[in-house]
N, C-alpha and C positions, 0 to 999 in steps of 0.2 A: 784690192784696196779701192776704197770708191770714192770719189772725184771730190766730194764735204772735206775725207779724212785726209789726200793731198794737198788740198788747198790748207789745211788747217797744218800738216806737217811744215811744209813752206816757209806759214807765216810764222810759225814758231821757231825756223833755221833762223830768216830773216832777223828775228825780234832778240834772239841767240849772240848773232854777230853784233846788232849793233849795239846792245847790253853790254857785252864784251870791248868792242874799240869803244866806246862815250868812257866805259869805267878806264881804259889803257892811257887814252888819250886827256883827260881827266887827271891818271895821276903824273905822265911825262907834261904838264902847263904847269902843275903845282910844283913839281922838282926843278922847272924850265922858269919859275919866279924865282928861288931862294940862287939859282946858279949864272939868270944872266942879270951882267949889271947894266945900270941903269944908263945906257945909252940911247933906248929908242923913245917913244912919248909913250908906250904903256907902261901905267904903273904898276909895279910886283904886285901890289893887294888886287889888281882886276885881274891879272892871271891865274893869282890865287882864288879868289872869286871864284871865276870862269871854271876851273880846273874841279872845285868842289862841287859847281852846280854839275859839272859832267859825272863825277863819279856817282853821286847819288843820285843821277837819273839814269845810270847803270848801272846801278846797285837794286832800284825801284823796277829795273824793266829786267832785270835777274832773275829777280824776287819773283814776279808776274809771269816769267817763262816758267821757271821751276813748279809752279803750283799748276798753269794750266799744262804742263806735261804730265804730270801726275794727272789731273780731272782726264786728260787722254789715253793715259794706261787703263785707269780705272772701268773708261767706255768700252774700246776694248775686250776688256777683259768678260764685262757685262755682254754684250755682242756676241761673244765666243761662246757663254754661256747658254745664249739663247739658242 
C-alpha cells in the first residue's frame, strides 16, 4: 500500500469517527433539552439549536466519507487493473 493511499485511508477513519460522535452527540443535546429542566442559564431552544447544527454536520461529513470511499474502491480497483 503506498504512503497517498495511507494517508488518505486515515483521513477517511478520522472524518468516519468524527461524522459518527458530531451526529451521537448531536442527537443526546437534543434529547438532553426536551429532558433537563430549566435550572441552568441555557435555554432548551440553544441545546436544541446546538444538537441539530451537530447532527447535520454529521450527517454532511457521512455523506462525504461514504462517497469518497467509494471514489477509493473505484481507484483501486482501476490500479489493479492496470
Amino acid at each position: 500500500m503506498s504512503t497517498k493511499q495511507t494517508r488518505q485511508n486515515r483521513k477517511l477513519t478520522i472524518q468516519l469517527i468524527l461524522a459518527v460522535s458530531m451526529a451521537i452527540f448531536g442527537c443526546v443535546m437534543i434529547v438532553a433539552a426536551f429532558l433537563v429542566p430549566p435550572t441552568g442559564e441555557i435555554h432548551p431552544s440553544v441545546l436544541t439549536a446546538f444538537g441539530e447544527i451537530l447532527t447535520f454536520a454529521g450527517a454532511i461529513l457521512g455523506i462525504d466519507y461514504n462517497y469518497k470511499s467509494k471514489l477509493n474502491s473505484k481507484e483501486k480497483a482501476n490500479d489493479e487493473e492496470d
